[in-house]
KOLFIDREN-96564 format. One line per 3 residues: number of its first residue (from 1); their letters; for each residue x, y, z of C-alpha. Coordinates in nm, 4 decimals, always signed. Each point is the difference from the previous one (the first is absolute). Last residue first. Layout:
// residues N
NUM	A	X:Y:Z ~ ...
END
This chain:
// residues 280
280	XXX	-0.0140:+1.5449:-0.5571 ~ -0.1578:+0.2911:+0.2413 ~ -0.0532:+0.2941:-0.1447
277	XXX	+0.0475:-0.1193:-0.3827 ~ -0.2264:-0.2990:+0.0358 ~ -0.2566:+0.2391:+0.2299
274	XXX	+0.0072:+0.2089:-0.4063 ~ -0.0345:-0.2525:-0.1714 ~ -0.2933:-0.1175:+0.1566
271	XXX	-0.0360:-0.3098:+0.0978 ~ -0.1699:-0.3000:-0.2197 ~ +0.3461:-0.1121:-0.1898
268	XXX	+0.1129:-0.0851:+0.3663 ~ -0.2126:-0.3166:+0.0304 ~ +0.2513:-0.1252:-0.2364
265	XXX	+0.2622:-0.0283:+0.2813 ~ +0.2257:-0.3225:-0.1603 ~ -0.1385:-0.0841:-0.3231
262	XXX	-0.1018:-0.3518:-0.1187 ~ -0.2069:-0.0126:-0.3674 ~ -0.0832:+0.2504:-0.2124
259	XXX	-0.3030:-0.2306:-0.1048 ~ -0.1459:+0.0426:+0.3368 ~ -0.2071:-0.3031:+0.0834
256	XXX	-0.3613:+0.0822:+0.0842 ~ -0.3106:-0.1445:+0.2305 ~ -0.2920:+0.1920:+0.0669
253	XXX	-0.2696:-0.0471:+0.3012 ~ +0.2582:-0.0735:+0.2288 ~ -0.1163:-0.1816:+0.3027
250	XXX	+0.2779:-0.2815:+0.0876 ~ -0.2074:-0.2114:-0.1465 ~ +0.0360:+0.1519:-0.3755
247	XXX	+0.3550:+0.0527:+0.0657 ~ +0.0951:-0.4229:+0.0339 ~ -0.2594:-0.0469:-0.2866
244	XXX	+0.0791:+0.2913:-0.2296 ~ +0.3805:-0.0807:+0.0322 ~ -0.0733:-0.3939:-0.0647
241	XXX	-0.1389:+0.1011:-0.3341 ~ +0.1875:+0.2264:-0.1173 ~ +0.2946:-0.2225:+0.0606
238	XXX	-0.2244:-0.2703:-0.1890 ~ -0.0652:+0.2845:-0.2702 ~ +0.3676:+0.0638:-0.0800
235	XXX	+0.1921:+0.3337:+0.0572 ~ +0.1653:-0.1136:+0.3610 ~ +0.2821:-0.2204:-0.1310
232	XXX	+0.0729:+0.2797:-0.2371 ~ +0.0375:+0.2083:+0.2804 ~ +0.2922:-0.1811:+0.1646
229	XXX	+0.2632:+0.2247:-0.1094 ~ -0.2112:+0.3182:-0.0371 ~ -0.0508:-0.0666:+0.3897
226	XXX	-0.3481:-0.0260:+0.0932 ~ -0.2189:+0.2918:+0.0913 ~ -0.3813:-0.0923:+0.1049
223	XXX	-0.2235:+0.2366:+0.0342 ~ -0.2799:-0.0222:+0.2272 ~ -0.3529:+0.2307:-0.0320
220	XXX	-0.2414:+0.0278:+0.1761 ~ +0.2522:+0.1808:+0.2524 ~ +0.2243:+0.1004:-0.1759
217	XXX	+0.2559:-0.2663:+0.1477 ~ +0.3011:-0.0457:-0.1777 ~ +0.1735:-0.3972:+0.0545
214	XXX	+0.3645:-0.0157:-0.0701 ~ +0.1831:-0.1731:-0.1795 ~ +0.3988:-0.1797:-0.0514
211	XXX	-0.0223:-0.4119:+0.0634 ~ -0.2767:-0.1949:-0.0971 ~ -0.0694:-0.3158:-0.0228
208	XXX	-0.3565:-0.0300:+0.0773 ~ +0.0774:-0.0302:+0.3860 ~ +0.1232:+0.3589:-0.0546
205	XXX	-0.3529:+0.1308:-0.1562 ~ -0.1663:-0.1556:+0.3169 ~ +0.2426:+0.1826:+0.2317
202	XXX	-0.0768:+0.3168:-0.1658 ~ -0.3691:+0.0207:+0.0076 ~ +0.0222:-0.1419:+0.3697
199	XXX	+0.2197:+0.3135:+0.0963 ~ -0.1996:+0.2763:-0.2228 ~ -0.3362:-0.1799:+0.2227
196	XXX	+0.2084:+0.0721:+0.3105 ~ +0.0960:+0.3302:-0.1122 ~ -0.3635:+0.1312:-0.0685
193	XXX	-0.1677:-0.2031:+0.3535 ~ +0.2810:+0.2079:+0.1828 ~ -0.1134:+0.3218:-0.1468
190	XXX	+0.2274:+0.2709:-0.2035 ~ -0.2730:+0.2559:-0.1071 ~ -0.0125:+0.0149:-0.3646
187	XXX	+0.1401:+0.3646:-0.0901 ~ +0.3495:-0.1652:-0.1340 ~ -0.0946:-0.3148:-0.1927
184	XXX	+0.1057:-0.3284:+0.2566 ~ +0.2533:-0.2157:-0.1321 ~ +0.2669:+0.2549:+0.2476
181	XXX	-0.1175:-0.1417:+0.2768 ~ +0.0424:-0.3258:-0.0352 ~ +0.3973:+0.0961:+0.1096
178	XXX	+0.2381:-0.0157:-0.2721 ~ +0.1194:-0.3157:-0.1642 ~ +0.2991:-0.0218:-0.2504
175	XXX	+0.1017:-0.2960:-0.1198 ~ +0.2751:-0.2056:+0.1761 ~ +0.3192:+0.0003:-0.2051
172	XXX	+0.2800:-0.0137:+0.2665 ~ -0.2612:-0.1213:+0.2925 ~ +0.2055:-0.3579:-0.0103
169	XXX	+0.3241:+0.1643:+0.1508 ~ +0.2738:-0.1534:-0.1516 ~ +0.2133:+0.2918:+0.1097
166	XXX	+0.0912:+0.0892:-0.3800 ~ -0.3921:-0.0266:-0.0745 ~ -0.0399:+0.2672:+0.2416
163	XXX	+0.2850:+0.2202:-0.1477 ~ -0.1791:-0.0036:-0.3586 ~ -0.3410:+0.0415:+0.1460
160	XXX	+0.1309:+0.3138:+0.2017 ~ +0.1962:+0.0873:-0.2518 ~ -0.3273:-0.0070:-0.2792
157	XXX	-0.1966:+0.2325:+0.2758 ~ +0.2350:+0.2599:+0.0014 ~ +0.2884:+0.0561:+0.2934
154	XXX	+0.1585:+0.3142:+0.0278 ~ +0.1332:-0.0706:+0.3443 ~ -0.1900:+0.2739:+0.1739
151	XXX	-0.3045:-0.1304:-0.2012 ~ +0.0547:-0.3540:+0.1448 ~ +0.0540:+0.1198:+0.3783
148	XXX	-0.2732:+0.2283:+0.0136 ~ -0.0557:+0.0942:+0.3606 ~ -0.3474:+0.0866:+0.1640
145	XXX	+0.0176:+0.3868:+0.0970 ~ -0.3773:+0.0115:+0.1106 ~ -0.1023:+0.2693:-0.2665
142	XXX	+0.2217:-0.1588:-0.2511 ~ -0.1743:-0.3144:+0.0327 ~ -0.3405:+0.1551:-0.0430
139	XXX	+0.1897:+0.1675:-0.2988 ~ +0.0534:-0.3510:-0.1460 ~ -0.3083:-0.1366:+0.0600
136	XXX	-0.1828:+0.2457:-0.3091 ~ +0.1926:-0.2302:-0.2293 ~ -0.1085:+0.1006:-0.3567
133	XXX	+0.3045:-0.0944:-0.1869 ~ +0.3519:+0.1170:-0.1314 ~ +0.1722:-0.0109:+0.3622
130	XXX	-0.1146:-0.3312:+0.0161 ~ +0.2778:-0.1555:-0.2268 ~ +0.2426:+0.1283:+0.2476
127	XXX	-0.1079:-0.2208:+0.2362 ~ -0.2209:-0.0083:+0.3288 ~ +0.0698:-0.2688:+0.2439
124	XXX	-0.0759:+0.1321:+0.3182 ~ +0.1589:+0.0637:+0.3243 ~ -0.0235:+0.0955:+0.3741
121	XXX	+0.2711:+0.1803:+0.2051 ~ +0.2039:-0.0501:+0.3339 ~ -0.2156:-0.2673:+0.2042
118	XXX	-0.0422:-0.0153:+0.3216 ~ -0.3287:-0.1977:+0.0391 ~ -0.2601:+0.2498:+0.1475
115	XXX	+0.1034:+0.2760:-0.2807 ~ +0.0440:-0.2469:-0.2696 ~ -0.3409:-0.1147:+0.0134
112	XXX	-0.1012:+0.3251:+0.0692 ~ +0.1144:+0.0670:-0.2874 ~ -0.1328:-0.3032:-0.1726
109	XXX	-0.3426:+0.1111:+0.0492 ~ +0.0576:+0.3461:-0.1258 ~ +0.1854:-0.1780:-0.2889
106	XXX	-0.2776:-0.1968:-0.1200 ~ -0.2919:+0.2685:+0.0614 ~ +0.1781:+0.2153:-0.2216
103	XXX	+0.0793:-0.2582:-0.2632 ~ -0.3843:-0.0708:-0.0031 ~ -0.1403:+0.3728:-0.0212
100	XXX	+0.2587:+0.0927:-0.2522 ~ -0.1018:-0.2967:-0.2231 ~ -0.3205:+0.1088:-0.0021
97	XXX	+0.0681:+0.3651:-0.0790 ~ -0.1102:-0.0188:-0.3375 ~ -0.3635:-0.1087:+0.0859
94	XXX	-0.1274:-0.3082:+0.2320 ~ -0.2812:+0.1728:+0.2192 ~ +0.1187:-0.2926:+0.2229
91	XXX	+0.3502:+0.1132:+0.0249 ~ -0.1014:+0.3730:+0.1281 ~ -0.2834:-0.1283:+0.2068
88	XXX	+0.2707:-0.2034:+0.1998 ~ -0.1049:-0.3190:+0.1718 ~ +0.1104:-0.1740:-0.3044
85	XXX	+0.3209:+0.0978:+0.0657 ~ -0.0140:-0.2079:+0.3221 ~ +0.3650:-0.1824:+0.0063
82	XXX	+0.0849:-0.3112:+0.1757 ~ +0.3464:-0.0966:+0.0481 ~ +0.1329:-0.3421:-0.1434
79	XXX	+0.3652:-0.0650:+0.1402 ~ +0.3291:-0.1542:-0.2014 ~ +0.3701:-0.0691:+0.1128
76	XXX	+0.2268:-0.1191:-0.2869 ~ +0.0533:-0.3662:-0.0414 ~ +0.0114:-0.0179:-0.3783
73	XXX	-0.2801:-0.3026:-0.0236 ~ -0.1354:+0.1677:+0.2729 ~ -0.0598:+0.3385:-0.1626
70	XXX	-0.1564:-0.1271:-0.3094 ~ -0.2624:-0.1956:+0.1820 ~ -0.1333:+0.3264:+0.1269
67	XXX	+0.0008:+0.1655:-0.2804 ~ -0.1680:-0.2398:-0.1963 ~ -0.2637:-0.0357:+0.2574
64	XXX	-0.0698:+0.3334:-0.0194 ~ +0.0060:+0.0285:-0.3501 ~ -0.2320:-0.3194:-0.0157
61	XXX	-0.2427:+0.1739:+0.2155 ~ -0.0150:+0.3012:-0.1864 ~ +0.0711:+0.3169:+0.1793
58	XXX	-0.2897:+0.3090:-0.0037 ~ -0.1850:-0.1982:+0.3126 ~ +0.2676:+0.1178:+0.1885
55	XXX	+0.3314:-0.1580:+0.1121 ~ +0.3284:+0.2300:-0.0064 ~ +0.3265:-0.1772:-0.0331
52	XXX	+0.3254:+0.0550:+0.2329 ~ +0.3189:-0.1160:-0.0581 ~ +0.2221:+0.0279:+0.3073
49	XXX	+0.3806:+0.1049:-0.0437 ~ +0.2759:+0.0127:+0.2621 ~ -0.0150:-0.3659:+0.0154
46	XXX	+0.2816:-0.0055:-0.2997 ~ +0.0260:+0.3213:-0.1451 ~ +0.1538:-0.0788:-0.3465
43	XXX	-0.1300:-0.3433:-0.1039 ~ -0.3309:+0.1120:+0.1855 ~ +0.0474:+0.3061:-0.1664
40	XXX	+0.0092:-0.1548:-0.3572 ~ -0.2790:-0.2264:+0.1042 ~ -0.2602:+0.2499:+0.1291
37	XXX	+0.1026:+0.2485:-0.3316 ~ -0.0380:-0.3453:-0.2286 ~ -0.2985:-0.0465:+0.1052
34	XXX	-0.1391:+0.3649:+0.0615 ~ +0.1271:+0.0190:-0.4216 ~ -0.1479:-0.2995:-0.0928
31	XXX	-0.3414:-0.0211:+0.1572 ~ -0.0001:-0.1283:+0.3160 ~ -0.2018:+0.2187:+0.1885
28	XXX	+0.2694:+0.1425:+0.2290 ~ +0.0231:+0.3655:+0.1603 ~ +0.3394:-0.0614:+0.1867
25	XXX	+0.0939:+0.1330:+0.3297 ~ +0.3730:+0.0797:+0.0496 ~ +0.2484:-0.0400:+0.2732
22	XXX	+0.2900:+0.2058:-0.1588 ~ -0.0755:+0.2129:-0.3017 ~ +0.3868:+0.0457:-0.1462
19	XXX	+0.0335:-0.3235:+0.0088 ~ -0.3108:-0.0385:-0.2842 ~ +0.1491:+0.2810:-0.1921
16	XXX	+0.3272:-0.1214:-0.0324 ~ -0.1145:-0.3561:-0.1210 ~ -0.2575:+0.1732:-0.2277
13	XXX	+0.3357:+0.1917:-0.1577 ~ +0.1938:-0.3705:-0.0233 ~ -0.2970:-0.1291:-0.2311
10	XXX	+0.0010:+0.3304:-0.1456 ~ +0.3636:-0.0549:-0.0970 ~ -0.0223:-0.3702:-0.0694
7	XXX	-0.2744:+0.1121:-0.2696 ~ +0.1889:+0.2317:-0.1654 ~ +0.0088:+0.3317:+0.0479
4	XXX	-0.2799:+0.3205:-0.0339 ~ -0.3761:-0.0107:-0.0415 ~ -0.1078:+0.3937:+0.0198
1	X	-0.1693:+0.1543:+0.2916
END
């Protein structure tokens, strides 16, 4: 799929798309696009919509929260389910298929979800942007027919931002945040004492100042990705310094700061090419 239109003409497309799904369930965790997604069909759909976010021990604290807060200040309907991918050998054993293992456990419980409730169809907020990446989730969504509302409208991430700050919607240039997770090198076993320590690593590098990073755990080893925008801030030896203190006693034997700075799905450059190719 191709971006086509102006903006005002996807904007009208998702509009289409979103009456066209009836009473819908939306996968929220209040990153941009899910936000603006839960919003737009709020705005659309009315109380025919429910946004529904997934709390594990793989979700940060202050996304939840976030989330959460989010919703009320725009009045849209939100529930916490719990999900138990970490029950599931397959997630744990953390390799390419991860992120399969979680979306799939996701929609299966929001299917029944759905099921119980009356709803028509469940949605996410996958863009056109993410056709171009390693997203493993998106054929567990395809596997449970979960509706793409955004993609169907030819939406990329830079709309999405662009229509979002258009709506006054505060979320319009959050940074991105994927589950804990994904800070954890594929082949290390995903544990709940691994993403709580990635959690408190990144929560002391935000109180620093910080905005755009993310915390790699290797296991001796952390490295620390900043933003190439705010990296300079971090190449000095009192930054060093308080990095190799708050890391230090949080276990890690090794401290480093990744010269190449922020990348969304870096992990990745360890698979294979080939499993990128099968399933990217």
């Amino acid at each position: 799929m191709q971006p086509s239109g102006t903006l005002p003409d996807k904007a009208s497309k998702l509009q289409a798309e979103l009456r066209r799904l009836g009473r819908v369930l939306i996968a929220y965790s209040g990153g941009v696009d899910s936000a603006y997604l839960a919003w737009a069909a709020h705005c659309e759909l009315g109380d025919k919509v429910l946004a529904v976010i997934a709390d594990s021990a793989s979700l940060a604290r202050t996304q939840l929260a976030d989330a959460i807060a989010f919703a009320e200040e725009q009045g849209f309907p939100v529930e916490v389910i719990q999900t138990s991918e970490l029950d599931r050998p397959d997630y744990v054993r953390n390799d390419g298929q991860r992120c399969f293992q979680c979306k799939d456990e996701l929609f299966e419980v929001m299917e029944k979800i759905r099921a119980a409730r009356g709803f028509d169809a469940i949605a996410y907020g996958v863009n056109l942007d993410d056709q171009g990446d390693f997203r493993p989730g998106q054929q567990a969504a395809k596997l449970h027919h979960v509706a793409t509302p955004l993609l169907a409208a030819g939406l990329t991430k830079q709309d999405i931002r662009e229509l979002a700050c258009e709506a006054g919607l505060r979320i319009w240039d959050k940074p991105a945040s994927a589950c804990l997770s994904s800070r954890i090198e594929y082949g290390r076993p995903v544990t709940r004492e691994a993403l709580e320590v990635v959690e408190r690593g990144e929560d002391a590098i935000r109180a620093l100042g910080f905005r755009q990073f993310r915390v790699r755990h290797h296991g001796d080893i952390v490295r620390i990705e900043i933003a190439r925008e705010e990296l300079d801030r971090a190449l000095n030896r009192a930054m060093a310094a308080e990095f190799t203190t708050i890391f230090k006693q949080l276990g890690f034997k090794f401290v480093t700061l990744d010269l190449e700075g922020f990348r969304s799905g870096s992990m990745n450059a360890l698979l294979p090419a080939d499993q990128l190719r099968r399933t990217g």
